[in-house]
Every structure is written in C-alpha cells, then in structure tokens.
C-alpha positions in Angstrom: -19.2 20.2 9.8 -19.8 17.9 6.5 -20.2 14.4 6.9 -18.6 13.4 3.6 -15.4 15.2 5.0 -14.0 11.7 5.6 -15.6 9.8 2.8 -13.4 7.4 0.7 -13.8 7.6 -3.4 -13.9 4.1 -4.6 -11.4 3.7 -7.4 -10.6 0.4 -9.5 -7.2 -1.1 -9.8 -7.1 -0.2 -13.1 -7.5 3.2 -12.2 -5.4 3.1 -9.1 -2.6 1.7 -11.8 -2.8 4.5 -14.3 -2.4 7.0 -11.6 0.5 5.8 -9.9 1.5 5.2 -13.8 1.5 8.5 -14.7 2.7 9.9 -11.6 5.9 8.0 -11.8 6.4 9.0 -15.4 5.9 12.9 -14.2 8.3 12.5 -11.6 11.1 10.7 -13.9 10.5 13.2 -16.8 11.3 16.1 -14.7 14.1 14.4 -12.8 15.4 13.9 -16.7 14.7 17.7 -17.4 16.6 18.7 -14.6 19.8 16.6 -15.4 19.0 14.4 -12.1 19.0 11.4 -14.2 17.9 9.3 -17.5 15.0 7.1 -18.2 17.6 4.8 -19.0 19.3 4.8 -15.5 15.9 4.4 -14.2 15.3 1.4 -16.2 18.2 -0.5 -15.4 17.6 0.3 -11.4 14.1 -1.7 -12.2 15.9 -4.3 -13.8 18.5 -4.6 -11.0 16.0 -4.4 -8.6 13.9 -7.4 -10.5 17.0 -9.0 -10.6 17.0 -9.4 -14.1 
C-alpha cells in the first residue's frame, strides 16, 4: 500500500479562501438556475445573519 495515501497537501488561506469562494458561488448559481432561489435572497440571509 502507498504511504502518501494519507498525506495532507498544504494549502494557504488565501487559497483555502478562493476555493470555498468559488464553491459557494457554484452552488448559489445553480440554486438560481434551477428557480431555488436569487443571489439577492442569499444576500440579504448574509446580512440578516451579520445582523446588519
């Protein structure tokens, strides 16, 4: 068996960042295409949940 089968790829925040970035924005853009809901309900949920 490998050893590198459980070896962790280091990553920066920054990069750690843009990925969550862009997975969110995948998963909103295909909630919108499917009628589920709009980026602007999802931007006022942020807000709300900021408390803003």
């Amino acid at each position: 068996m490998p050893e590198n089968k459980n070896k962790r790829q280091k990553v920066t925040v920054e990069e750690l960042a843009l990925s969550n970035m862009y997975q969110l924005e995948a998963m909103i853009e295909l909630l919108e295409e499917k009628g589920l809901l709009t980026k602007q309900e999802v931007l006022e949920r942020i807000k709300d949940m900021r408390g803003n």
